[in-house]
C-alpha positions, -999 to +999 in steps of 0.1 A: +047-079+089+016-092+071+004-077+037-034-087+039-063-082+010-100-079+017-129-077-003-157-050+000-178-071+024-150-077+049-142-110+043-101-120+043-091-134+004-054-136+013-024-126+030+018-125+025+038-127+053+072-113+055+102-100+076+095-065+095+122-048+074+109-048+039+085-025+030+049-030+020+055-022-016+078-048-020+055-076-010+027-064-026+032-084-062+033-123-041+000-107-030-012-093-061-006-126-078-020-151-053-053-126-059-053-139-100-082-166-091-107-134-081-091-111-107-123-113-130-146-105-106-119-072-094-127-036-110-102-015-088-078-023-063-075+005-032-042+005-019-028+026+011+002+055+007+028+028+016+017+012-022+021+045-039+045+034-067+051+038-102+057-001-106+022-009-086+008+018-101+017+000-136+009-035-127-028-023-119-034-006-141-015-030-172-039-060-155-068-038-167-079-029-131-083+004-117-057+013-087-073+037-060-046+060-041-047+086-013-032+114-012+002+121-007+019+154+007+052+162-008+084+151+009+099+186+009+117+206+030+096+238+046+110+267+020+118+250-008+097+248-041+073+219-042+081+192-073+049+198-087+059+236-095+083+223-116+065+215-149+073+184-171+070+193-213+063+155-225+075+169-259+106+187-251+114+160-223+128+184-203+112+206-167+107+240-162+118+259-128+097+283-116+115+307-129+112+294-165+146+281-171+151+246-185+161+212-169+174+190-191+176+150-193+210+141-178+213+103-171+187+076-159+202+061-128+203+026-116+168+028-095+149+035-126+148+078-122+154+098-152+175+125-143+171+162-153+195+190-149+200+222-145+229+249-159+247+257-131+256+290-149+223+307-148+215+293-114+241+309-098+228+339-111+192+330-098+171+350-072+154+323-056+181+297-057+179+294-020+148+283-024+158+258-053+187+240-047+218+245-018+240+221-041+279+237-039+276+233-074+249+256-080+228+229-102+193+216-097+184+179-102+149+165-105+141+129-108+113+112-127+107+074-128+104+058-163+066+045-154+055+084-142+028+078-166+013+050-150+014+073-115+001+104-128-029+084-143-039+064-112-038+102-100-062+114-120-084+087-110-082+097-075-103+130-082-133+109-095-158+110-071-168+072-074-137+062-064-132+088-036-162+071-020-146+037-027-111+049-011-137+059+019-143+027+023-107+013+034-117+026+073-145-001+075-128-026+057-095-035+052-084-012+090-111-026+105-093-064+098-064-049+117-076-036+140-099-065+153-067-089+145-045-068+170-069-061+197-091-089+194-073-118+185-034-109+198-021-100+161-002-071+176+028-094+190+038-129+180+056-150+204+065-175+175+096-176+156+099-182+119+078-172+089+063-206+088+046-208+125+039-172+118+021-180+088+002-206+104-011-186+131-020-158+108-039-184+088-055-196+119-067-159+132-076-150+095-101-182+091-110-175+127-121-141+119-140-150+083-159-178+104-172-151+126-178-129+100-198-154+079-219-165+110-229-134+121-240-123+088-262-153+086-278-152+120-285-114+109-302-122+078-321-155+092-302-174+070-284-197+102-300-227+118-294-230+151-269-263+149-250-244+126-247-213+146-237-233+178-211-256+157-194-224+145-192-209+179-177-246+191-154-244+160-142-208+166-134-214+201-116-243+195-092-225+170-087-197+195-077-217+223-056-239+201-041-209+193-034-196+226-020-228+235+008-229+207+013-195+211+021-201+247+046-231+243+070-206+226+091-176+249+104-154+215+086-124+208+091-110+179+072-079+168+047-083+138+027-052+119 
């Protein structure tokens, strides 16, 4: 699995490589750091659902940059009341059901999540605990993570209009570097073995694919003498058929996203 970070134009800044069992949000602070020598230059950061966190969430936005998120639907089951109609009192510290009756803080477990409560006494009195909660103990529990804040503000930034059209963006940039690495340029499957040949190939097809980038953009805007042009069109060659070659000399596959 590859974690890889783009700028507006296109152009590949840097890349993490890890195993195909950890998920995207865990890699995404080696990437966020290795990013430190453009972070002046960086106003916001858009990040797919998979980066959705309150920890991401709060390293953005604590770095002074401005995280830009998707939507997300809720995770609920069909007939059960959403989260989100359970309302958080910041002064109280406490939720409200829909049906006005209080959750309060419990415990904060181990993963970070504050819990909150219900009294299993006037929910098993409740019309619509069906709807609620099918716990044999008749209580409700909703979570929320001690850096919600940082979540619900890189929400609100997500109804801006100036950085919907910059999330609009991600399908030309960012997807578009998949998907020329994976149909283009064999990123789809590895037949290497190891993070370190992995990495080098990745490196390879990533400096590959800014070369071609770069050169095309030039001989667009004038800007590429013809030497040039035919020396990067040697050069890119070269790397790709190096790259086929070692690619070739190995049997493994092993799957890479």
């Amino acid at each position: 699995m590859t974690n890889t970070a783009c700028d507006k134009h296109n152009f590949i800044l840097d890349f993490v490589v890890g195993a195909g069992n950890i998920h995207d949000s865990q890699m995404f602070h080696t990437l966020y750091e290795k990013l430190e020598r453009i972070s002046h230059a960086t106003e916001s950061i858009v990040v797919d659902a998979g980066y959705k966190t309150p920890g991401i969430a709060r390293e953005i936005l604590r770095d002074g940059k401005i995280p830009v998120v998707p939507y997300k639907r809720p995770m609920t089951k069909d007939g059960f009341f959403k989260k989100h109609e359970y309302v958080y009192d910041e002064y109280y510290d406490c939720y409200l059901c829909p049906e006005n009756q209080v959750l309060k803080y419990a415990t904060t477990n181990r993963e970070g999540y504050r819990e909150y409560k219900s009294d299993p006494k006037i929910c098993q009195a409740c019309p619509k605990r069906e709807q609620c909660t099918l716990s044999r103990n008749h209580t409700k529990v909703v979570t929320r993570h001690v850096w919600a804040d940082y979540s619900e503000q890189a929400e609100e930034y997500r109804y801006i209009p100036k950085y919907k059209e910059i999330y609009k963006q991600r399908k030309q940039t960012i997807e578009r570097v998949f998907a020329d690495a994976k149909e283009k340029h064999g990123m789809r499957y590895t037949m290497l073995r190891g993070l370190s040949k992995v990495t080098m190939q990745v490196t390879l097809t990533f400096a590959c694919m800014n070369l071609k980038k770069l050169a095309t953009w030039k001989w667009r805007t004038g800007k590429l003498r013809p030497a040039v042009a035919h020396f990067l069109w040697w050069f890119r060659k070269a790397l790709q058929k190096f790259c086929l070659y070692y690619v070739q000399t190995d049997k493994c596959t092993v799957s890479c996203g």
